[in-house]
C-alpha distance (Angstrom), angle and dihedral (degrees) to the residues before:
residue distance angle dihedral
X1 . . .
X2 3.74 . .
X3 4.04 129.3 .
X4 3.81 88.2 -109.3
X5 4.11 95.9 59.9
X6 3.93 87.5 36.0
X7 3.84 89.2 61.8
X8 3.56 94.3 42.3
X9 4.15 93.6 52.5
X10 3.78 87.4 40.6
X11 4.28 86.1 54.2
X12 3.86 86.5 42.4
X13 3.61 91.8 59.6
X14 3.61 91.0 42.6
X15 3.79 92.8 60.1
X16 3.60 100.7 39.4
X17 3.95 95.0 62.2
X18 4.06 89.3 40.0
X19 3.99 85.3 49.6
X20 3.95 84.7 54.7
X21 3.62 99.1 39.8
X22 4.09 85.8 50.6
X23 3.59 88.5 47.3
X24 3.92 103.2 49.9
X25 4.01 89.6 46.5
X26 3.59 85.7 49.8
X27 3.19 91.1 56.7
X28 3.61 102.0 41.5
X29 3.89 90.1 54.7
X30 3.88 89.6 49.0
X31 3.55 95.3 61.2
X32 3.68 96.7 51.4
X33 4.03 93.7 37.7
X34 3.92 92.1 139.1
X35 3.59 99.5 52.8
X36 3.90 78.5 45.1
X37 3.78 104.7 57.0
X38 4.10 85.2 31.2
X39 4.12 83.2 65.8
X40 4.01 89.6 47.5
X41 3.50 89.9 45.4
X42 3.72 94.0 55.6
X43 3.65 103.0 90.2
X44 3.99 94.1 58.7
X45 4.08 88.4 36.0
X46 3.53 82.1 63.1
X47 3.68 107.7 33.8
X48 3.98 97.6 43.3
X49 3.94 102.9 27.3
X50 3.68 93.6 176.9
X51 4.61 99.6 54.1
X52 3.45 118.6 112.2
X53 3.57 110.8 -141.6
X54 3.90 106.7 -143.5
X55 4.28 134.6 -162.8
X56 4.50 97.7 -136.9
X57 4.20 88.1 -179.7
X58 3.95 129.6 58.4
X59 3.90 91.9 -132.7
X60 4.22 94.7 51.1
X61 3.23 109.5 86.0
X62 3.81 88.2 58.8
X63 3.53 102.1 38.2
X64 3.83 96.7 43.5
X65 3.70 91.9 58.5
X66 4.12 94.6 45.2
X67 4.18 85.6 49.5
X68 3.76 83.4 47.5
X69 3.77 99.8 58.0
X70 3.81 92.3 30.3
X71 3.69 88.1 61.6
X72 3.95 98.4 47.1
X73 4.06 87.6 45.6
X74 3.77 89.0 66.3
X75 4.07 93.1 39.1
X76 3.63 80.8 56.2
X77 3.66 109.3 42.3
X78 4.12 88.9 39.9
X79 4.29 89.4 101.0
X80 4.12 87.4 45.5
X81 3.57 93.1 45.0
X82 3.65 97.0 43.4
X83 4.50 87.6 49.4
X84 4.17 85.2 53.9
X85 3.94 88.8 53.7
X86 4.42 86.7 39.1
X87 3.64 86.4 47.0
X88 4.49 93.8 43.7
X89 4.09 95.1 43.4
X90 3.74 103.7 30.5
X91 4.09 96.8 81.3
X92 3.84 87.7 57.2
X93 3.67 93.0 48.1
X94 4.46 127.6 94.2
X95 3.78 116.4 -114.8
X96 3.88 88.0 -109.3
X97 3.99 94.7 50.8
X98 3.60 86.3 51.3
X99 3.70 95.3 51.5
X100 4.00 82.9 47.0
X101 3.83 112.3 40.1
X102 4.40 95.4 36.4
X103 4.28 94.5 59.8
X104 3.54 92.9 42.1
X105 4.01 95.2 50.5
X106 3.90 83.6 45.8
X107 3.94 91.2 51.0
X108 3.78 92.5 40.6
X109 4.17 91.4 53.7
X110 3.70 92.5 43.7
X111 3.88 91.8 49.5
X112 3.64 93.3 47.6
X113 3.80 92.4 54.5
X114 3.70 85.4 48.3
X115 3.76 88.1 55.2
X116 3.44 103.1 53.0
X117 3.61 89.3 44.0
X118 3.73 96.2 58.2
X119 3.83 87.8 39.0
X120 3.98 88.9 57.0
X121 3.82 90.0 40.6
X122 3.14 109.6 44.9
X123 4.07 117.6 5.9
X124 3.67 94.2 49.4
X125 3.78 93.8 59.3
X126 3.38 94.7 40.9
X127 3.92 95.4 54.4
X128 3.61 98.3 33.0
X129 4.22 81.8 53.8
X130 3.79 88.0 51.3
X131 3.93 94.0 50.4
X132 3.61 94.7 51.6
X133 3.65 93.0 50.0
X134 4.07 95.6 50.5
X135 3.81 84.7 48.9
X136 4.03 109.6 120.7
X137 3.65 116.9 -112.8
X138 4.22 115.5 -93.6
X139 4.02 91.9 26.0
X140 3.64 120.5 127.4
X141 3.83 117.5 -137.2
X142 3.81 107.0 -134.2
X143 3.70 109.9 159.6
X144 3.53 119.8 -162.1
X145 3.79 108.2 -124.1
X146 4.22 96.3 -133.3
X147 3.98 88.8 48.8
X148 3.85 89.5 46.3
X149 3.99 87.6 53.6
X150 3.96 95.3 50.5
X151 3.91 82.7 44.7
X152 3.93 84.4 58.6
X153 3.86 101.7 38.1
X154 3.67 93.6 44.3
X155 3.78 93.3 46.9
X156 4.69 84.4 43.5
X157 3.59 92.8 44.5
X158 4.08 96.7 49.0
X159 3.75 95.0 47.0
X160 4.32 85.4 49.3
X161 4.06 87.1 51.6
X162 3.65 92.2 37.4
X163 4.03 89.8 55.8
X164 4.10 88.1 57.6
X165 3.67 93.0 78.7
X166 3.83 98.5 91.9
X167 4.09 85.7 48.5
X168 3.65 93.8 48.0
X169 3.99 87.1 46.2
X170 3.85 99.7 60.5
X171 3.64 95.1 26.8
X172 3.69 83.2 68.1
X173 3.66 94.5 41.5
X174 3.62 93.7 50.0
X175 3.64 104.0 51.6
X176 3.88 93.8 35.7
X177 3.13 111.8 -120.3
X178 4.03 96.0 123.2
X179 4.06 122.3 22.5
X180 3.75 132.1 -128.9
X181 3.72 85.9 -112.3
X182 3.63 100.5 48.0
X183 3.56 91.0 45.1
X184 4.01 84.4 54.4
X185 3.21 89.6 47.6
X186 3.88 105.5 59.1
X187 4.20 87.1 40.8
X188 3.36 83.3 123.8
X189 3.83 101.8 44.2
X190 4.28 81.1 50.0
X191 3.59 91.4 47.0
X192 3.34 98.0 55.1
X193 4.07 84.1 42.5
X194 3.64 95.5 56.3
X195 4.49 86.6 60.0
X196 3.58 88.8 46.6
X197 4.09 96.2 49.7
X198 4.38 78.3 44.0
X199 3.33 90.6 60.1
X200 3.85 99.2 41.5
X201 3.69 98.5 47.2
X202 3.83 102.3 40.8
X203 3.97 135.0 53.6
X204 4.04 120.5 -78.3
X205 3.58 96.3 -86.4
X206 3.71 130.8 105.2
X207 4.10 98.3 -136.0
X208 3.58 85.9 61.4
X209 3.81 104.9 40.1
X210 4.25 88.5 47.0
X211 3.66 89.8 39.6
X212 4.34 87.7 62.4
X213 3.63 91.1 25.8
X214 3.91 100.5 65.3
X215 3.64 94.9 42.4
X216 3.46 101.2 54.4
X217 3.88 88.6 48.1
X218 4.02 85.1 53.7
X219 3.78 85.1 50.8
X220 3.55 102.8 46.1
X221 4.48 82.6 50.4
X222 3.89 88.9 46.4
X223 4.06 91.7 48.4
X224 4.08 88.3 45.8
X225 4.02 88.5 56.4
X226 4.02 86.6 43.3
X227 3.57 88.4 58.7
X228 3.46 104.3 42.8
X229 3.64 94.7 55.3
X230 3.81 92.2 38.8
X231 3.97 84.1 58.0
């Protein structure tokens, strides 16, 4: 059997038990779905006691759920999935890749769970506090539970990317493709960077945008002094 077909069994297998892993978390989160959106409902539970989350489409309070659980499979599985790709590329890899690529997938993983966590923590509140108080006199809050959940995600998802920065800083560092002195060079250019991503990636409101703004300029100054004493 050649090299080529040996690879492609070996990625076959790989898949397969990552399919089944996927699918038996699925499922797991499935059958506990309102426990699950009751936990992602927390923050605005908490924050705005008296909202009355609401279903506006027939097909919602099915689907909402299943994206739900779907979505928490794959923030689950991520350090699983990511040891079946280790585990497929490493043998073609040098000794000094390896020593390269494996800590900064580790970092990048653990910083992304640290992301969403202070995204979930912290932003959330803070911009779902804002909202409410910005809200006109004599309107009723009713938030539609699907918009609520891509309130969430988007808010989960841009705290996880915003948490890459130190990665992305001494990956670049490390395989030369950007300096230490360049990089400290354009800090001001990435500064200003780091408030425009805050805007893009988190509701119209200030709180939220300065909340993911500021860290991610911390980040990118802790993954500069990474770099320079990793060099």
């Amino acid at each position: 059997m050649s090299t080529y077909f040996v690879h492609l069994n070996e990625l076959r297998k790989r898949l397969i038990r990552s399919s089944l892993l996927l699918l038996a978390i699925f499922i797991g989160f499935f059958s506990v779905d309102g426990h699950l959106y009751h936990w992602i409902a927390k923050p605005i539970l908490l924050e705005l006691p008296h909202v009355s989350l609401i279903a506006t489409d027939v097909i919602t309070p099915f689907t909402v759920p299943m994206r739900l659980a779907f979505t928490c499979t794959l923030f689950v599985a991520v350090p699983y999935l990511f040891f079946e790709l280790w585990a497929f590329i490493s043998p073609g890899l040098q000794g000094r890749e390896k020593r390269t690529f494996l800590p900064l997938v580790l970092l990048s993983i653990v910083l992304f769970y640290i992301g969403v966590g202070f995204s979930y923590f912290l932003i959330c509140p803070l911009a779902l506090n804002f909202f409410a108080s910005v809200t006109p006199p004599g309107v009723a809050r009713m938030t539609d539970i699907k918009a609520y959940l891509d309130f969430v995600l988007t808010l989960l998802f841009a705290g996880g990317i915003a948490f890459q920065v130190p990665v992305i800083t001494i990956a670049v560092v490390r395989f030369g493709w950007v300096t230490l002195e360049q990089l400290k060079h354009f800090r001001p250019y990435i500064i200003v960077a780091a408030f425009v991503l805050g805007m893009l990636l988190t509701p119209p409101d200030v709180i939220s945008q300065l909340l993911l703004a500021i860290p991610m300029w911390g980040l990118f100054e802790l993954g500069l002094l990474t770099a320079s004493r990793a060099n």
